[in-house]
N, C-alpha and C positions, 0 to 999 in steps of 0.2 A: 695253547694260550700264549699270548703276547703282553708286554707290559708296554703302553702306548702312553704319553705325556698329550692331555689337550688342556689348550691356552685357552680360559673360555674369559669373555667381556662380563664383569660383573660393574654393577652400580645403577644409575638410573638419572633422571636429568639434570642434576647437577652437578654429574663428574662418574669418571667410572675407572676402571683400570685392568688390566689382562691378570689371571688368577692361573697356574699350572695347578693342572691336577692330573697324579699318574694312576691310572688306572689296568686291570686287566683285561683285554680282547680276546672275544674268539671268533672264529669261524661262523660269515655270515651274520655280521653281526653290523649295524646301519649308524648315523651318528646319532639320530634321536636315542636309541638304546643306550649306547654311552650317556648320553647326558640323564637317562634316566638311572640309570646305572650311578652317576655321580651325587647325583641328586639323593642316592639313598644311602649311599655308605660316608659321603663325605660333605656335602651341602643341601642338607635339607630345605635350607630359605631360597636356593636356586629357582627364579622364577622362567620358565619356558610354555608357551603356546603350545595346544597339538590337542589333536584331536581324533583321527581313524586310522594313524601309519598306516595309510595305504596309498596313500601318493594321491586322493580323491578332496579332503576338503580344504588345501592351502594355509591350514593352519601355523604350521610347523618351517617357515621360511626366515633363514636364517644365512648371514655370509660366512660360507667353511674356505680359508684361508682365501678367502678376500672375495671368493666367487658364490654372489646368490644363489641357493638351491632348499629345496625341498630336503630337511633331515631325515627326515622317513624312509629318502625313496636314495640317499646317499650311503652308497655301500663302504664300508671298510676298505675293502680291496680295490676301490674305485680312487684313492687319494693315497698319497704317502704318507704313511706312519712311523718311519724311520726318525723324523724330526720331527716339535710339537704339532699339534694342531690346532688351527687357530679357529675358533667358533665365536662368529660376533652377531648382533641383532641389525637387521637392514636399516642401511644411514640414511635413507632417502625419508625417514620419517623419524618422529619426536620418539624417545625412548620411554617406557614407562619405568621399566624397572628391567636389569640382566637382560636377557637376549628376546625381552616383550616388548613391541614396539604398537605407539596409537596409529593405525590405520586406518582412524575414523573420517579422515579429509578424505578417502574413495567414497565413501558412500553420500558424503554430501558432495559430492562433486556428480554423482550415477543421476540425482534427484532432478541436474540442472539439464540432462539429456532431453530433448522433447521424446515419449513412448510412441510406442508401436498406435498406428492408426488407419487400420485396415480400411481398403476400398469395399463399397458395398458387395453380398455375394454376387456370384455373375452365374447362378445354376437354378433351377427350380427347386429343387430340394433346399434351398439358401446354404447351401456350401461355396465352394470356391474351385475354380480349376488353376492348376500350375504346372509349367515347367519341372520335370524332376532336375534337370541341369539347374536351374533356381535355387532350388531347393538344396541342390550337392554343394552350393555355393556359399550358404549363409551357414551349414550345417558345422562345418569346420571353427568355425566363432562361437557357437557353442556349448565346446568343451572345454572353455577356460574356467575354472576350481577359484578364481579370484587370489588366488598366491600374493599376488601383488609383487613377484619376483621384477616382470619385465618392468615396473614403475618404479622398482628400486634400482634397477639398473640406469634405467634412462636419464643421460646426461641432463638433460633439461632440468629434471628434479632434483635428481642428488646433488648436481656440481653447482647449477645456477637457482635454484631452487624459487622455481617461477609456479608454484600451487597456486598461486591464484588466477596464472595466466594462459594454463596447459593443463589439459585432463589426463596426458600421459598417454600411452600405450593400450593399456587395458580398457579405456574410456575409447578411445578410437575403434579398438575392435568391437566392443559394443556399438558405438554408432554404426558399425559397416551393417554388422547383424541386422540392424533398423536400414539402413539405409539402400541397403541391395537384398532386400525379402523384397520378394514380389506382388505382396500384397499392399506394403507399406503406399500410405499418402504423404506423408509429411515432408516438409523442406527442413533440413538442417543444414544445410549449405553456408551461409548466413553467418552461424554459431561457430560452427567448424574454423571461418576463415578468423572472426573476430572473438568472443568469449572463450572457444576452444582452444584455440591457440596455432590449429595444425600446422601452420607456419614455423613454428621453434622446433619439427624436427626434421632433423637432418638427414633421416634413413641410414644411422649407421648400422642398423640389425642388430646393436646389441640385445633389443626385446626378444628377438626370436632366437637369440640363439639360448638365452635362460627359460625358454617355456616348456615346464616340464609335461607338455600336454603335445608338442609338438608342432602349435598353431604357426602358420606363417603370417606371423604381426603385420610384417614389414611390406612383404612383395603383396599380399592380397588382401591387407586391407589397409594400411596406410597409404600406401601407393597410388591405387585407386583414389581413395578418396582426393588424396591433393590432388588427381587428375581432374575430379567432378569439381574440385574450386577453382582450378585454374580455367577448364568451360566456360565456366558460370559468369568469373567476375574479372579473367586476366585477357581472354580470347577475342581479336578484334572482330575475326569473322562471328565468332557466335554474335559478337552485338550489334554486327550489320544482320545476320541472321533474324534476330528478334526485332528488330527498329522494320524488317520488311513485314513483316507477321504482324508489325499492329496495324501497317499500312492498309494492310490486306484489311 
């Protein structure tokens, strides 16, 4: 057993301030555990998110000494403990209360994406045929848990705080999801360049390198994407391209 000091952010949106509290550690033991640990012998009115510590439903996302992660799935032995440690609630959104934050602008922001809108089937049985390469391709988009880690990281949000102008990281890689399935009809192109924003990032990778799911944010599915708007609306040759096509 170890006696470990953590600095945890208590308050909520109209002021807040860092609280030590020392605690005893042991072996194998995560920062969600601590805080629930804290939560029973020393601050019961401690308000924190969570919900399956299993690293599965993004509930429990929180900055452990300044770097967004999943408390569930952050090990003791993975951070130093020799000096406090600091556990704060993600800045990139409105605080409710200690280390709960409202997250409720992803979901109305998910609402503004145009959905999936399949091409008719192309089989007699009214199925569909596809590329498994296709398939491997959208599959990785996926398994994003909605953490909401890479949107709190993302400079756009936190630093310049442009919500109304950028859907962020995690809205991208759902558009790619829709946008590079094989089935998909829809144009979002459009959106992406103007109400989405995709223009305000930058590719610094900070999204992928916080995704505790492992998705590459950055190289395959923003990347692309700004490729498909730069085609569409920046490419001279595409638009001699298409000026010949109506010719035609």
């Amino acid at each position: 057993m170890k006696t470990v000091t953590f600095r945890i952010s208590r308050g909520d949106a109209t002021g807040s301030k860092l609280v030590d509290y020392t605690t005893e550690v042991s072996e194998g033991m995560v920062v969600l555990d601590v805080v629930h640990k804290i939560q029973a012998e020393q601050a019961n009115d401690m308000a924190c998110r969570w919900n399956c510590k299993a690293g599965k439903c993004g509930s429990c996302s929180a900055e452990i000494n300044g770097m967004p992660k999943l408390m569930c799935m952050t090990r003791l032995d993975q951070i130093p403990i020799d000096k406090p440690v600091t556990i704060e609630p993600m800045k990139a959104f409105p605080r409710l209360r200690d280390l709960v934050t409202d997250v409720s602008w992803n979901f109305r922001v998910k609402k503004k994406i145009k959905k999936f809108n399949p091409r008719p089937p192309d089989a007699p049985d009214g199925t569909w045929r596809m590329q498994q390469e296709d398939i491997d391709r959208v599959q990785e988009f996926r398994k994003c848990i909605e953490c909401f880690l890479c949107q709190d990281v993302c400079h756009v949000l936190r630093d310049h705080d442009k919500h109304e102008e950028f859907i962020g990281p995690r809205y991208l890689v759902y558009t790619a999801a829709l946008e590079m399935h094989p089935l998909d009809t829809e144009d979002r192109l459009p959106e992406l360049k103007q109400a989405h924003g995709i223009g305000f990032c930058n590719i610094t990778k900070c999204c992928t390198k916080v995704c505790p799911e492992h998705i590459t944010i950055t190289d395959n599915a923003i990347i692309p994407l700004k490729e498909r708007v730069v085609d569409e609306f920046y490419d001279p040759l595409g638009w001699l391209w298409k000026l010949l096509r109506k010719k035609e």
